[in-house]
Structures are given as structure tokens and as C-alpha cells.
N, C-alpha and C positions, 0 to 999 in steps of 0.2 A: 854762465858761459854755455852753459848745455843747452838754453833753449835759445841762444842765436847762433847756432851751429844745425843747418839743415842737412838731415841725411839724403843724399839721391839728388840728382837732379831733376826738373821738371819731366822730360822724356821717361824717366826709370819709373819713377811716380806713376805716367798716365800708364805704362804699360803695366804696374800693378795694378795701379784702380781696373783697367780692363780685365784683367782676369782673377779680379776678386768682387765688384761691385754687382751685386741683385739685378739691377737693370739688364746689363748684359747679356748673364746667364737667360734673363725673362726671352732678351733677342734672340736668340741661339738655339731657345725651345723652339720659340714662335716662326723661324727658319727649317728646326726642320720636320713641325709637326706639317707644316705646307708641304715638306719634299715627301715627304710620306703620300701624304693627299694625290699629288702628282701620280707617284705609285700608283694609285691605287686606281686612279680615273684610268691611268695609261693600261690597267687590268681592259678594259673595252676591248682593244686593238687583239685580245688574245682568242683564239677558239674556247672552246665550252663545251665538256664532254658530262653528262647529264646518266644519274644512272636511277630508273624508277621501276618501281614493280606496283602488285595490285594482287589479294588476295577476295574471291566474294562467289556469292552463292543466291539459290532465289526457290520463295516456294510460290505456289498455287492454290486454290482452291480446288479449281478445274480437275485437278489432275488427282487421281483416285486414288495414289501411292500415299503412303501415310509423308509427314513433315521431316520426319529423321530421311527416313532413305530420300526426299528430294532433297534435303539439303547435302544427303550425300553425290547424290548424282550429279547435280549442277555446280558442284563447288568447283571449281576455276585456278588456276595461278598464272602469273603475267610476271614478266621481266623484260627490260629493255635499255639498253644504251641507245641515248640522242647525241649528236658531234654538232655545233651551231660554230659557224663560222662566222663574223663580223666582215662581211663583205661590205654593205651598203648599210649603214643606221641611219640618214639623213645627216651626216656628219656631226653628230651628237657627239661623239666622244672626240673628235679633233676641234670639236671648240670646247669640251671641255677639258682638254690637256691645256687648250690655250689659255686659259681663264685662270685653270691651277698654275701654268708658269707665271704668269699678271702676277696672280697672287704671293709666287716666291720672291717676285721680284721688289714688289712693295713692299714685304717682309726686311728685304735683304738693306732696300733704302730705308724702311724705318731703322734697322743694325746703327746705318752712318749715322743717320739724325743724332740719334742716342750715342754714341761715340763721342761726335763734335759737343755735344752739348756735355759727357764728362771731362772730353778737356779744357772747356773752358770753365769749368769751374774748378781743376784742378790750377788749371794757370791763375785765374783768378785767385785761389788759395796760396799758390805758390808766392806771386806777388805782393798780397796783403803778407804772407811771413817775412819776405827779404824787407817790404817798407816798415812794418811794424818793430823790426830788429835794427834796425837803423833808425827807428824812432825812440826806441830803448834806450840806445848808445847815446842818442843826442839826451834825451832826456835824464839819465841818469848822471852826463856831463854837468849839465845845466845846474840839476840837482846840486852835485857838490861844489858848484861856483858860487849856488847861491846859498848855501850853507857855511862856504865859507863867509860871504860877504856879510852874512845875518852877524856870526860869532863876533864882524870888526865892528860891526855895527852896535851892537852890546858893550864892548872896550871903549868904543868914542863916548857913548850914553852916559859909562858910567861916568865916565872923565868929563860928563857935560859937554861934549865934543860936537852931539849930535840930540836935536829934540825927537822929541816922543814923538811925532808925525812922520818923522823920518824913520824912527825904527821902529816902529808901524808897520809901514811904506815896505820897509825889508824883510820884516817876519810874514806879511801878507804873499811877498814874492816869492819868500823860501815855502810858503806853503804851496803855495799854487804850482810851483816847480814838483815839489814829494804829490803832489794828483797826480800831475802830468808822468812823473815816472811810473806812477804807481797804473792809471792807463796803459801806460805801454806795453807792462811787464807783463800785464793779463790779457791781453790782445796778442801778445806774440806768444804765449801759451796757448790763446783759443788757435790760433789759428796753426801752429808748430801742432795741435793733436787732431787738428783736421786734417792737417799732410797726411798722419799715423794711421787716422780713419781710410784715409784713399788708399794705404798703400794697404790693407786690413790688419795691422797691429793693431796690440790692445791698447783703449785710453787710458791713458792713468794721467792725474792730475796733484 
């Protein structure tokens, strides 16, 4: 009885699998290592303040002062701040904010693609468990109809009531009934710890 009793419904389900299933999370990176990207293009549109120096020196031949005092004479220091505005780039970074947004965008529909496709395997999974457990139920019916009918079938036998073709005929049927439950029972297991899997519980079996 525990495993034709489904926990959640389908809805509670997908909204687990959504926020426990690898795929997902992959979408979610993959969203906002683009909006980052974005950022970072949209850095373009910003001024650029620039700080550079320069230290240096220089000797001669020509020059009849020995190499220490000219290196001391011409040594030099340089410091400077540059301010670059982005006034005009050839519109370089307004198409590439526009390419980054493309790209979030694409991101954002591959998210749904990847959504739609784990509800429909959760649905899909949901419905193999409700047929599978109703397949249970009938077969385990079947099962004890034909187990009974096998036991009358044995009583007639003995009694000469009924030939051996016949209860045959019956024990073949009681068999092929205990497959058919015995099918069901482990299909609506596989599939009752596939739910467990989407919803991320552990399997146990």
C-alpha cells in the first residue's frame, strides 16, 4: 500500500524538480554569467581616468662628464593623469551591449526550453506511476481470482471432475497472472522512486 500512495501532486513535484534538478541550476549560472558579461561591455559607456608615470636617464659619449654624474644630470621623473571620455567609438559598445542583451536573452529561452522539457518528464513520470498502480491493483485482483480458480481446479482433478489439459490450462493462467503482478509491482516502484528522484529524496529500494 505504500507504493500506490503518491506523495505531492504533479504541480508540487515540478516545483521540486525545479529547484533541486543540475539542469536548472546549469540555467541559472548560464543567465547570469551573461548579465555579468553585459556589465561588463556596458563598462564602455563609462569615462576612464588613466594614471601613468615614467622614470629615465641617458648617457653620451660626446659629453666629457664621466657616466655616474650624466646619469645623474639627465635622470628625469614624469607623472601624469589622462580622463578618456567615450563620446564617439564608432558605436562599438552599443552594439555590443546589444549582442550581450541577444545573448541574455537566448540564455533566458534556453531556462524555458529546459523547464518545459522537466515537466514533461515529470508528467510523464507522474502518469506511468498513477497507470502502473492501477495496473497493480488490477493485477494483483486477477492474481487472486486466478489462484483461486487454479485451487477449484485441483479439487475437480482430484475428483476426476476435470482433465489434466484443463488444469493445465489453469495453472498456466495462475502463472502468467503472478508475471503480470509481479510486473507491475516493480514498475510502480521504478517509477514511485523516480517521483523521489525529481522531488530530490533519497532512493531506496
Amino acid at each position: 500500500m505504500d507504493l500506490i500512495m503518491l506523495e505531492g501532486n504533479k504541480s508540487d513535484i515540478y516545483a521540486k524538480a525545479l529547484s533541486y534538478l543540475p539542469e536548472i541550476e546549469v540555467s541559472n549560472l548560464d543567465i547570469a554569467s551573461k548579465e555579468k558579461e553585459l556589465d561588463i561591455v556596458k563598462g564602455g559607456y563609462l569615462p576612464t581616468l588613466s594614471l601613468n608615470g615614467s622614470l629615465g636617464s641617458g648617457y653620451t659619449s660626446i659629453n666629457p662628464t664621466t657616466f655616474t654624474d650624466q646619469f645623474d644630470f639627465n635622470f628625469n621623473q614624469k607623472i601624469g593623469l589622462s580622463l578618456s571620455i567615450p563620446i564617439f567609438n564608432r558605436n562599438q559598445t552599443k552594439s555590443a551591449v546589444k549582442t550581450a542583451s541577444i545573448t541574455i536573452e537566448k540564455a533566458q529561452l534556453q531556462k524555458q526550453n529546459t523547464e518545459k522539457e522537466v515537466y514533461l518528464k515529470v508528467e510523464t513520470a507522474y502518469q506511468n506511476a498513477i497507470s502502473s498502480q492501477e495496473q497493480l491493483i488490477a493485477a494483483e485482483a486477477s492474481q487472486e481470482a486466478a489462484a483461486q480458480s487454479y485451487k477449484l481446479a485441483q479439487k475437480k482433478y482430484e475428483l476426476g471432475g476435470l482433465s489434466t489439459t484443463d488444469l493445465v490450462i489453469s495453472q498456466n493462467t495462475y502463472t502468467n497472472t503472478q508475471q503480470n503482478y509481479l510486473q507491475a509491482k516493480y514498475l510502480t516502484i521504478l517509477y514511485h522512486q523516480l517521483l523521489q528522484f525529481y522531488q530530490g529524496n533519497d532512493i531506496q529500494i
